[in-house]
ZAZARO-855119 format. One record per residue (C-alpha): x, y, z; residue in one letter. Coordinates in Angstrom, 1 decimal. Example, Ala and Ser with C-alpha at 12.3 -4.5 7.8 and 13.67 -1.06 7.14 Angstrom:
% residues 2
+--------+--------+--------+------+
|   east |  north |     up | code |
+--------+--------+--------+------+
|   12.3 |   -4.5 |    7.8 |    A |
|   13.7 |   -1.1 |    7.1 |    S |
+--------+--------+--------+------+
END
This chain:
% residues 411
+--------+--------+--------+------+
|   east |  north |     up | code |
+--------+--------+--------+------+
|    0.0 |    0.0 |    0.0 |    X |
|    1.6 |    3.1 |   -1.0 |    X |
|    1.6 |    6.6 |    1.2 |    X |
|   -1.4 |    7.9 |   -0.8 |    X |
|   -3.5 |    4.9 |   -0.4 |    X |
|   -2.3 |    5.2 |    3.5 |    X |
|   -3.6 |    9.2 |    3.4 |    X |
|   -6.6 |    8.4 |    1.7 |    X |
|   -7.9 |    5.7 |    4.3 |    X |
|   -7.5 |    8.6 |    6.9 |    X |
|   -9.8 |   11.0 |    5.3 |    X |
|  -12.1 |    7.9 |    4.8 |    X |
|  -12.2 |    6.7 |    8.3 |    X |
|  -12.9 |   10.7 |    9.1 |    X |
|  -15.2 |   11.2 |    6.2 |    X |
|  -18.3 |   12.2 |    7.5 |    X |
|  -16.4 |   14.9 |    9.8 |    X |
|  -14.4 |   15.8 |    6.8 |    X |
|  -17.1 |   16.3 |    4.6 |    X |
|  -17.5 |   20.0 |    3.8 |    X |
|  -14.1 |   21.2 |    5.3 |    X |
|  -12.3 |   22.9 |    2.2 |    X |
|   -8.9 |   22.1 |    0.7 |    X |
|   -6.2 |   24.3 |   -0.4 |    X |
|   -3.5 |   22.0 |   -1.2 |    X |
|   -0.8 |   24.7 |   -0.9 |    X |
|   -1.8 |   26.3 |    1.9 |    X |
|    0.5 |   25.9 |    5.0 |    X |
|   -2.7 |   26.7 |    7.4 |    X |
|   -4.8 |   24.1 |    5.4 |    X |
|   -8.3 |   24.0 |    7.6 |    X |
|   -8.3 |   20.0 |    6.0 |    X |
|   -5.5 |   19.5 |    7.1 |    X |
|   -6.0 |   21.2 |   10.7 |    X |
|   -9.3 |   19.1 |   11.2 |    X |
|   -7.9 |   16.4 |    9.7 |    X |
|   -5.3 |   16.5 |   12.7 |    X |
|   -7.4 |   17.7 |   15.5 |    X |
|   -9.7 |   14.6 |   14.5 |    X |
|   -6.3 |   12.1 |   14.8 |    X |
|   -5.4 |   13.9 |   18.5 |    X |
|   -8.5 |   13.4 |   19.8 |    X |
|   -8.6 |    9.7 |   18.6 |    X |
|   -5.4 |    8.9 |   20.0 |    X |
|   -6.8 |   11.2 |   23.4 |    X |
|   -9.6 |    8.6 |   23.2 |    X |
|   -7.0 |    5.7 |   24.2 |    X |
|   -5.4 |    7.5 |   27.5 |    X |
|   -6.7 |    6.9 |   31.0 |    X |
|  -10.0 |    8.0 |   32.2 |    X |
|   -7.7 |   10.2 |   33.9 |    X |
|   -5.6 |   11.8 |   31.9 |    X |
|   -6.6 |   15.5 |   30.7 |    X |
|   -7.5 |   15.7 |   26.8 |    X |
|   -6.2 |   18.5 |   25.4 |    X |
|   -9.7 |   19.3 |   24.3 |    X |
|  -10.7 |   19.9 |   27.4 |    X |
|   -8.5 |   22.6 |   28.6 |    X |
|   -9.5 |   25.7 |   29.9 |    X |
|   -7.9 |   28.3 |   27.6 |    X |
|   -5.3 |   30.6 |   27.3 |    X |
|   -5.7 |   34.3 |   29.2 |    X |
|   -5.3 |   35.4 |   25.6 |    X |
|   -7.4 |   33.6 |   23.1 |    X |
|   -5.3 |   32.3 |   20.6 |    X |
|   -5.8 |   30.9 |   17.1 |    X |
|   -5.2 |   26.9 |   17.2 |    X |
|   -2.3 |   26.0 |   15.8 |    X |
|   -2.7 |   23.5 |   12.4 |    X |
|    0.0 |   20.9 |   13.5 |    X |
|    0.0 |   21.2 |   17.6 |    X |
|   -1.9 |   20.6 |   20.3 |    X |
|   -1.9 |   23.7 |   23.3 |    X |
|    0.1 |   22.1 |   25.6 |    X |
|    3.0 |   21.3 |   22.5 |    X |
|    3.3 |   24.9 |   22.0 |    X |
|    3.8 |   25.6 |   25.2 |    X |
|    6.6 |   23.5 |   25.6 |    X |
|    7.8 |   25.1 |   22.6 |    X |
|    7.1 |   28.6 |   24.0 |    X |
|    9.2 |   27.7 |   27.2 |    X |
|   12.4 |   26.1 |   25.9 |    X |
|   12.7 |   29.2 |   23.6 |    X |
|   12.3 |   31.4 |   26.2 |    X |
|   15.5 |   33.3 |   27.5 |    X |
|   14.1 |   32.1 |   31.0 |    X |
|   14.7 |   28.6 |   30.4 |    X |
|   18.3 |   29.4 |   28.7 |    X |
|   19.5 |   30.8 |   31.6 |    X |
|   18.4 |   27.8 |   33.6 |    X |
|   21.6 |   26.2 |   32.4 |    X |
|   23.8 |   28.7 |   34.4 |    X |
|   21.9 |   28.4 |   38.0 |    X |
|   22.6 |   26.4 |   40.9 |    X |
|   20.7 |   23.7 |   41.6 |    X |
|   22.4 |   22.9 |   45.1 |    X |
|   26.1 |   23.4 |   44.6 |    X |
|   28.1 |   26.2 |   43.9 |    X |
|   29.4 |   26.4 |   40.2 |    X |
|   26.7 |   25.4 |   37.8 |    X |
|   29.5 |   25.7 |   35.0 |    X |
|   31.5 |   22.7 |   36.7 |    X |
|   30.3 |   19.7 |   34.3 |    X |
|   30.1 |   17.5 |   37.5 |    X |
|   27.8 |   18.9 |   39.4 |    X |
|   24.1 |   19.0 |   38.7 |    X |
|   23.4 |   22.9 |   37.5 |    X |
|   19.5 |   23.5 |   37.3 |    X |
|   18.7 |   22.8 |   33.9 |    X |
|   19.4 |   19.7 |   34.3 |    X |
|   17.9 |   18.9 |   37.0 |    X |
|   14.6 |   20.2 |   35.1 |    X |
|   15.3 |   17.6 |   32.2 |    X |
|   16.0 |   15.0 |   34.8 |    X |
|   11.9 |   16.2 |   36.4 |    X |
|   11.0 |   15.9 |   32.7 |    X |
|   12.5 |   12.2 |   32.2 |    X |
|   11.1 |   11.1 |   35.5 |    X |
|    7.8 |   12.1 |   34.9 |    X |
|    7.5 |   11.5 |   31.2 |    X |
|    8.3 |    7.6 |   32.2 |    X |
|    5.8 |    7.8 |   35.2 |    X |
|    3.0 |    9.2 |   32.7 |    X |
|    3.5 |    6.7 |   30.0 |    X |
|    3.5 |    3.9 |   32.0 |    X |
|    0.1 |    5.0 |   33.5 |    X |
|   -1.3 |    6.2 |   30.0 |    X |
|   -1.7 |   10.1 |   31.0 |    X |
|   -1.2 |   13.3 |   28.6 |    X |
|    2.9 |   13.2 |   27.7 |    X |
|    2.3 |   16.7 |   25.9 |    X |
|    0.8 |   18.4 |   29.4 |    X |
|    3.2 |   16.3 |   31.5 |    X |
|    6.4 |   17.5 |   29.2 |    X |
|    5.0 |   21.7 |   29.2 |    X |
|    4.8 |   21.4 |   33.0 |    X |
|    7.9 |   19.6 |   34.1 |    X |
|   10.0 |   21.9 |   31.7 |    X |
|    8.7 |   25.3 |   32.9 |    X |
|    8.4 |   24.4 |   36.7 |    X |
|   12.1 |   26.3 |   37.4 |    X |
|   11.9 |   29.4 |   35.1 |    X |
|   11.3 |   31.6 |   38.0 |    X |
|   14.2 |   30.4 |   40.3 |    X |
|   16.7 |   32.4 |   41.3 |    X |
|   20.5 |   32.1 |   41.2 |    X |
|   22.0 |   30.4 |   43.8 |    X |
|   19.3 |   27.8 |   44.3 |    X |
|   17.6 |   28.2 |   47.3 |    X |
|   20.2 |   29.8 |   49.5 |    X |
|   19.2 |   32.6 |   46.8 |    X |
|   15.6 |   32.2 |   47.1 |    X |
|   15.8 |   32.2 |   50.6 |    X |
|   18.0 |   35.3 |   51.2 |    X |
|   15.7 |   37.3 |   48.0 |    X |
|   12.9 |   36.6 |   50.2 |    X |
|   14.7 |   38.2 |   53.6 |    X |
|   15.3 |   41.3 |   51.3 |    X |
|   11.7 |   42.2 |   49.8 |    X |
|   10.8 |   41.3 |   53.5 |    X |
|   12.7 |   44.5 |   54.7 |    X |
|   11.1 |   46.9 |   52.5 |    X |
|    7.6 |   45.2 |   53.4 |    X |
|    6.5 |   41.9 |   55.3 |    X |
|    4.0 |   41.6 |   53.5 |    X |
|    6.1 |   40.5 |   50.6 |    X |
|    7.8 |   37.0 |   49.7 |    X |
|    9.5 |   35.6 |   47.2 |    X |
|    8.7 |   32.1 |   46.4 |    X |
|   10.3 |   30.2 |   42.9 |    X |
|    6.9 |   28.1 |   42.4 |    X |
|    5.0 |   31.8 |   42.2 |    X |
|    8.0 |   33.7 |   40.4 |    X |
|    8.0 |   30.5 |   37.8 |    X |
|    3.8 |   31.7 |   37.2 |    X |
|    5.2 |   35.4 |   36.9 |    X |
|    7.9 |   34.8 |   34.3 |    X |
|    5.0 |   32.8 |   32.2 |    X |
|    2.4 |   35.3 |   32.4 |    X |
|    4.1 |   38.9 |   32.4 |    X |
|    8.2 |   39.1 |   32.6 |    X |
|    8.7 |   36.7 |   29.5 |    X |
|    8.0 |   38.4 |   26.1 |    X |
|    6.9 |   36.6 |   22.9 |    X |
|    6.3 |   38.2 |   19.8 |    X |
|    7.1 |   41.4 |   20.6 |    X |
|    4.4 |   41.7 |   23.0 |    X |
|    4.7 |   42.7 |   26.6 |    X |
|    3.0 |   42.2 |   29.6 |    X |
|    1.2 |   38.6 |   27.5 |    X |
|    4.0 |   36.9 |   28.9 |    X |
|    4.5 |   33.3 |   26.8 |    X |
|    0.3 |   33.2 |   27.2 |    X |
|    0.5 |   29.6 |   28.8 |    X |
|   -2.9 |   27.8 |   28.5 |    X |
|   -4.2 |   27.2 |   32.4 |    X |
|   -3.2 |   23.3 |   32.5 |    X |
|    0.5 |   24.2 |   32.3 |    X |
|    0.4 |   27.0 |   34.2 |    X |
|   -1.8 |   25.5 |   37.0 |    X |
|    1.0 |   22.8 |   37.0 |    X |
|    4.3 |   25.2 |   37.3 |    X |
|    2.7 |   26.9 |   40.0 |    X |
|    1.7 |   23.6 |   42.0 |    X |
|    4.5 |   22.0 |   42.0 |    X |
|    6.0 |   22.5 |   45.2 |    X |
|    8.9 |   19.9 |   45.6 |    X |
|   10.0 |   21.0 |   49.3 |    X |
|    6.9 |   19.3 |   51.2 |    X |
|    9.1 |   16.1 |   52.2 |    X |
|    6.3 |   14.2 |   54.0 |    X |
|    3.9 |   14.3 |   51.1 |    X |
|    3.6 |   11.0 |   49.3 |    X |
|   -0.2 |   10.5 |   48.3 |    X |
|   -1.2 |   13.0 |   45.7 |    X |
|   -4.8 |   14.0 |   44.9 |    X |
|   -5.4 |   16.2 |   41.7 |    X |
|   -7.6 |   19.2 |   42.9 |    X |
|   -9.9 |   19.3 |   39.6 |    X |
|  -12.3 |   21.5 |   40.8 |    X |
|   -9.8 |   24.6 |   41.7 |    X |
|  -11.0 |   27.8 |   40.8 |    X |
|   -9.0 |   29.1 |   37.4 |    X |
|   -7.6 |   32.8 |   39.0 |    X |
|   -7.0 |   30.8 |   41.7 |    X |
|   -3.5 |   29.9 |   40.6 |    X |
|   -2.6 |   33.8 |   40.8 |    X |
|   -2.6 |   33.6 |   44.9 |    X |
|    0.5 |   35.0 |   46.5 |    X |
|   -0.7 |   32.4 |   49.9 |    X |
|    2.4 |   32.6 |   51.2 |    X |
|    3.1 |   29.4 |   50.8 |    X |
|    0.7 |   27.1 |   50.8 |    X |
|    0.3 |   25.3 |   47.8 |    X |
|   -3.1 |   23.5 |   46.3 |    X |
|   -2.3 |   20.3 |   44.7 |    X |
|   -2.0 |   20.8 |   40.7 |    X |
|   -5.8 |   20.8 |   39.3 |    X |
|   -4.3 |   17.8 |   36.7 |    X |
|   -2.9 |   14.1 |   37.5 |    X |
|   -0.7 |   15.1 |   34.8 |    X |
|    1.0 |   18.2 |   37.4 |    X |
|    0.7 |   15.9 |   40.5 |    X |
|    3.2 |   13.4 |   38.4 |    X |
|    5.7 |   16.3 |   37.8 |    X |
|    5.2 |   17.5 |   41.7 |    X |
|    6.3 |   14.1 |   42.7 |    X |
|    8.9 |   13.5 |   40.4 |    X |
|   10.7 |   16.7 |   41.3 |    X |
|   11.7 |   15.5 |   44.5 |    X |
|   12.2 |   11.9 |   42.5 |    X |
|   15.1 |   14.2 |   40.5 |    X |
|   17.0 |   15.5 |   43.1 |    X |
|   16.9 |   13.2 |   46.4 |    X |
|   19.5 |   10.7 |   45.0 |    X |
|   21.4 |   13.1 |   42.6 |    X |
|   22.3 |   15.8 |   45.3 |    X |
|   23.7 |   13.1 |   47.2 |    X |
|   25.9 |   12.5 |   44.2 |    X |
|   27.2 |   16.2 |   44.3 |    X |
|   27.4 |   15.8 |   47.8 |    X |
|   29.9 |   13.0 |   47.5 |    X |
|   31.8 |   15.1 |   45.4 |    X |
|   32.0 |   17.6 |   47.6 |    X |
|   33.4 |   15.2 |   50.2 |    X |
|   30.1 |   15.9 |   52.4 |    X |
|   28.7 |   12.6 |   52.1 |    X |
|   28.4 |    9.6 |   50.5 |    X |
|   25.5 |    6.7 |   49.5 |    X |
|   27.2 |    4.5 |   52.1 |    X |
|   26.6 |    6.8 |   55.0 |    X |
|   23.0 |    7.0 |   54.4 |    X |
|   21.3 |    4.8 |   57.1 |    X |
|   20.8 |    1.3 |   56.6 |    X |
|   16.6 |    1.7 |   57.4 |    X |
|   17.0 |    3.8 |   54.0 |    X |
|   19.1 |    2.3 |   51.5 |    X |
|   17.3 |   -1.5 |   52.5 |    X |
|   14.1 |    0.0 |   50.9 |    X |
|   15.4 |    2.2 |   48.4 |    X |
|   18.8 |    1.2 |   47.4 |    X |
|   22.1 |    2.5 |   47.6 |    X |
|   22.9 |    4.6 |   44.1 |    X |
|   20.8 |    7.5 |   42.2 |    X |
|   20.0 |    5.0 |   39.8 |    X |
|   18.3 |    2.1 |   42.6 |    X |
|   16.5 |    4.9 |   44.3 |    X |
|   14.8 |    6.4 |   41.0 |    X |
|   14.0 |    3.2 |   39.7 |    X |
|   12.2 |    2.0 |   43.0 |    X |
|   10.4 |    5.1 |   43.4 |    X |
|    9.4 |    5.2 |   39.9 |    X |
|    8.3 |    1.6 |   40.0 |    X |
|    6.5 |    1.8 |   43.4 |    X |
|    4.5 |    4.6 |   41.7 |    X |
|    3.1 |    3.0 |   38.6 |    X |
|    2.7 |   -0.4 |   40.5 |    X |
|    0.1 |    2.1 |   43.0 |    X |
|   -1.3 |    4.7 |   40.7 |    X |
|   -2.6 |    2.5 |   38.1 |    X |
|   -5.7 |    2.5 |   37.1 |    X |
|   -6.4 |    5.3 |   39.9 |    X |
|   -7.1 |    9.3 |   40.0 |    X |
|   -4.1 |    9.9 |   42.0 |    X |
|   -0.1 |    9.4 |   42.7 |    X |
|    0.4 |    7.4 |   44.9 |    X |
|    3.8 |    5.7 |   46.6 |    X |
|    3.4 |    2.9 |   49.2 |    X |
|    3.6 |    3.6 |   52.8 |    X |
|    7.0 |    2.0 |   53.0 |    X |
|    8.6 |    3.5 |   49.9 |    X |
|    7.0 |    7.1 |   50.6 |    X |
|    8.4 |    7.2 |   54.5 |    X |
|   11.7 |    6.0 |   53.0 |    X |
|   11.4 |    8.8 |   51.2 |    X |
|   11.0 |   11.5 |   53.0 |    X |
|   13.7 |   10.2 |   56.2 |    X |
|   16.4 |   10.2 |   53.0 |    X |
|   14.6 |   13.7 |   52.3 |    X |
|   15.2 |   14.8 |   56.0 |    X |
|   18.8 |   13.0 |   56.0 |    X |
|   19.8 |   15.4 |   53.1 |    X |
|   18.8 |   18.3 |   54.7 |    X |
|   20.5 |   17.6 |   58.0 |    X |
|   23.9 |   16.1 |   56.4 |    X |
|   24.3 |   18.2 |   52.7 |    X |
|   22.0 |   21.1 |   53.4 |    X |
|   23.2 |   22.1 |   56.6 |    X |
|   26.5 |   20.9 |   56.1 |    X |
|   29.5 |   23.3 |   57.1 |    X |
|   30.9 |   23.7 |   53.8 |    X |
|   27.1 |   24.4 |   52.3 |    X |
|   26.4 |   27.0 |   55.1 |    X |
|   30.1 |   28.6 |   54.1 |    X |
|   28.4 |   29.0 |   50.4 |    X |
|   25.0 |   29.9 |   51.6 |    X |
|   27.0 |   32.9 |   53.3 |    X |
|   28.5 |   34.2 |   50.6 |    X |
|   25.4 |   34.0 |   48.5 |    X |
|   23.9 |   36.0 |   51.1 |    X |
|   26.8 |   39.1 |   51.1 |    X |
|   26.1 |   38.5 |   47.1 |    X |
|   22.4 |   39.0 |   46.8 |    X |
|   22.1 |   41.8 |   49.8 |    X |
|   24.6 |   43.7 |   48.8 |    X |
|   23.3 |   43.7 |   44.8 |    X |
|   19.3 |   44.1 |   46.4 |    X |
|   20.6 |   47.1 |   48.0 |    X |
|   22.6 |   48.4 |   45.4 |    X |
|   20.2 |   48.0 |   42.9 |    X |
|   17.1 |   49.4 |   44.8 |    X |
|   19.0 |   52.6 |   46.0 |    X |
|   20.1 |   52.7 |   42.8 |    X |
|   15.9 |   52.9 |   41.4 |    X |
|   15.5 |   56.1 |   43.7 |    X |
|   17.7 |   58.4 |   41.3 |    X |
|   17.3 |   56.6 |   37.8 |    X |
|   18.9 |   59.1 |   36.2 |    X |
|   21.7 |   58.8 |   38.3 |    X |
|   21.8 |   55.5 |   38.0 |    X |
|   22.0 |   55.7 |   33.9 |    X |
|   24.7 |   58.2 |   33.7 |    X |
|   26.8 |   56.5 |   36.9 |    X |
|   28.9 |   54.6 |   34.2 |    X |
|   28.3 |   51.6 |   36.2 |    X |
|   26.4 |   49.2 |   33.0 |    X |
|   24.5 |   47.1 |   35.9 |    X |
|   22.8 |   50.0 |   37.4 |    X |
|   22.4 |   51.4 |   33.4 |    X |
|   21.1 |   47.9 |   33.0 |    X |
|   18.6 |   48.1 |   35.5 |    X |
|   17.3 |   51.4 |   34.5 |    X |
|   17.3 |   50.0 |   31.0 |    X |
|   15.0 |   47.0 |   32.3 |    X |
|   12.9 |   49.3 |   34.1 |    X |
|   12.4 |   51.3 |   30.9 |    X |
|   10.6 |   48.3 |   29.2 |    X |
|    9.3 |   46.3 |   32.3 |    X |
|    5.6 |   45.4 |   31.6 |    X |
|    4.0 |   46.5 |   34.6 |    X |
|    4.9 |   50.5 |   34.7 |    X |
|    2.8 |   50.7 |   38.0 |    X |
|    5.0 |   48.4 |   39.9 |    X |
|    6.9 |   49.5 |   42.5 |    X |
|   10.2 |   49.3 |   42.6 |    X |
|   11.0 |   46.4 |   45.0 |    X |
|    9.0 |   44.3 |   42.5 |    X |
|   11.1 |   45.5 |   39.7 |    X |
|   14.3 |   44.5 |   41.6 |    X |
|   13.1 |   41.3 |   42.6 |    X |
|   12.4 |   40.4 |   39.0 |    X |
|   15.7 |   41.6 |   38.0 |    X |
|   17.8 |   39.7 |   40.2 |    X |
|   15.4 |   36.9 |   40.2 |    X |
|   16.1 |   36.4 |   36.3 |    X |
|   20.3 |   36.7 |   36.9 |    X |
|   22.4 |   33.2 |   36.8 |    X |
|   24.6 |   33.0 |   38.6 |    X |
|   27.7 |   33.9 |   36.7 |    X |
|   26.2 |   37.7 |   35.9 |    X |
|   24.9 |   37.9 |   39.3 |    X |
|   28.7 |   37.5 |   41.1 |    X |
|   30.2 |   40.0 |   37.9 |    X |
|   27.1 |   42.6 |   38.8 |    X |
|   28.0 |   42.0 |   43.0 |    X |
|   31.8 |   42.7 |   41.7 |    X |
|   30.8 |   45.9 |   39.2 |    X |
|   29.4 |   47.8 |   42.5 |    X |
|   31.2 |   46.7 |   45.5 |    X |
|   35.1 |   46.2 |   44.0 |    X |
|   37.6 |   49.0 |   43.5 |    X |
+--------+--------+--------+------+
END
């Protein structure tokens, strides 16, 4: 059978949708061709879980859109996300460790294509929507600062200063870069105009909450909910499809920041505690693949993600263990100290700077000319500016973020 007996079996098997839909055989936006593929999506759609989204289904963009004639929503916003200078820069922060250049040690892009791996295997293995799964796990870091979260952290005790009613938090910056900082098509304040599905799932998914093992998606959650500075507390991801990526960030990072650790001469696999390693195994490797497996083994078949009791306690005591031996270590809390000097002294810099702009421009200093510059075409002219500063520093890797700390402060 050749390729045009092939084509012409799908417009067969489609023909009574097709019938009527006109055909402009050079056209690159062909509306046969779109329906043609909308009607082959949905048809594959038809063959996930019960509980996987369909693409059909979703709630929208803020901006309404045109379809596009070859992807589904939640492929172009993966597409809109890895194109974005956000995610580039990913490549240059820390994820734990100081030096996201050193090839050894885990920087944070890839520990967002490690989420992505873990959770695309998770999601085909219980039959869920790969496209929404891939968008989310992607664009769940854009938002993070430099410095990991020593720099989220000490960001957060700055904005605090100016007013406590402030935080910074990377799940909520993540939302911000998608919806207002990042600019696509040379329009502002759109942001990359994420469809609610993806955006419901960058904002949800909270990887710091150690004891959580059961996941429940929260379908019913209010759309503008999502847009809640709560100061913290997090709703579960209104999707199975962002309750897979939630899990499998922690999935990414428990075993592999005990390979930087080692490294670093902090601490290695054999020092984790017996009670641990007997249910979870001793390597990156043994602990991924028994996680992984314990959750499709209990999630099948089932509107949630789910690890056993034994497998999720495990979890979160090797969790716990990593915070008391790497993230509180002595040579950690030497780094965390001098990220702190770093982003203090550039926050106050920078926002002292934003009382005299003009100043600023004509200092001859290019970060503070920089600043004023990216206060010039920030989206949001209204904002004050502790919120512009944020966002700027926010947005630095690390790299530009010790030359800017070196611009002002050395002589």
């Amino acid at each position: 059978m050749g390729a045009m007996d092939k084509e012409q079996n799908l417009f067969d098997e489609f023909s009574e949708a097709m019938a009527g839909v006109p055909l402009a055989a050079d056209s690159t936006d062909n509306p046969r061709d779109q329906e043609l593929l909308s009607l082959l999506r949905d048809s594959r759609e038809k063959h996930l879980s019960p509980y996987a989204f369909k693409s059909k289904d979703s709630r929208g963009r803020r901006f309404p859109e045109d379809p596009c004639t070859v992807r589904s929503d939640f492929e172009r916003d993966t597409g809109r996300i890895i194109y974005s200078q956000a995610f580039r820069r990913l490549r240059h922060k820390t994820q734990v460790f100081f030096n996201p250049q050193n090839d050894h040690i885990c920087s944070r892009i890839e520990h967002v294509i490690y989420v992505n791996y873990i959770a695309t295997t998770i999601s085909r293995a219980l039959n869920l929507n790969l496209d929404l799964v891939q968008a989310i796990a992607l664009g769940h870091d854009i938002g993070h600062s430099p410095f990991g979260h020593s720099g989220e952290k000490t960001l957060n005790e700055c904005i605090k200063k100016i007013d406590p009613n402030l935080f910074f938090q990377h799940e909520l910056q993540s939302l911000r870069v998608a919806d207002i900082l990042s600019e696509r098509n040379g329009k502002k304040g759109e942001g990359l105009n994420l469809s609610f599905e993806v955006r419901d799932g960058i904002v949800s998914h909270c990887g710091e909450t150690y004891s959580e093992y059961k996941l429940f998606p929260d379908r019913k959650k209010p759309t503008d909910s999502i847009l809640l500075r709560d100061n913290g507390h997090h709703r579960m991801p209104a999707t199975l499809e962002g309750c897979v990526v939630r899990i499998a960030d922690k999935i990414a990072y428990v075993g592999r920041d005990i390979e930087d650790a080692a490294r670093a001469g902090i601490l290695e696999f054999e020092d984790i505690p017996p009670a641990i390693t007997s249910t979870l195994g001793s390597t990156n490797s043994q602990i991924i693949h028994r996680l992984v497996t314990d959750i499709i083994h209990n999630s099948l078949n089932r509107d949630a993600i789910i690890l056993s009791d034994e497998s999720g306690q495990a979890m979160e005591a090797l969790l716990k263990e990593n915070v008391r031996r790497i993230y509180q270590s002595e040579k950690v809390k030497k780094y965390e100290m001098r990220v702190k000097s770093t982003i203090e002294g550039i926050f106050e810099a920078l926002m002292h700077a934003m009382s005299d702009p003009q100043k600023a421009h004509s200092s001859g200093n290019p970060i503070f000319a920089g600043l004023v510059e990216y206060g010039l075409l920030y989206p949001d002219q209204t904002a004050p500016p502790v919120q512009i500063v944020t966002d700027y520093i926010s947005g630095m890797t690390d790299p530009f973020a010790n030359k800017c700390y070196e611009s002002i402060y050395w002589v």
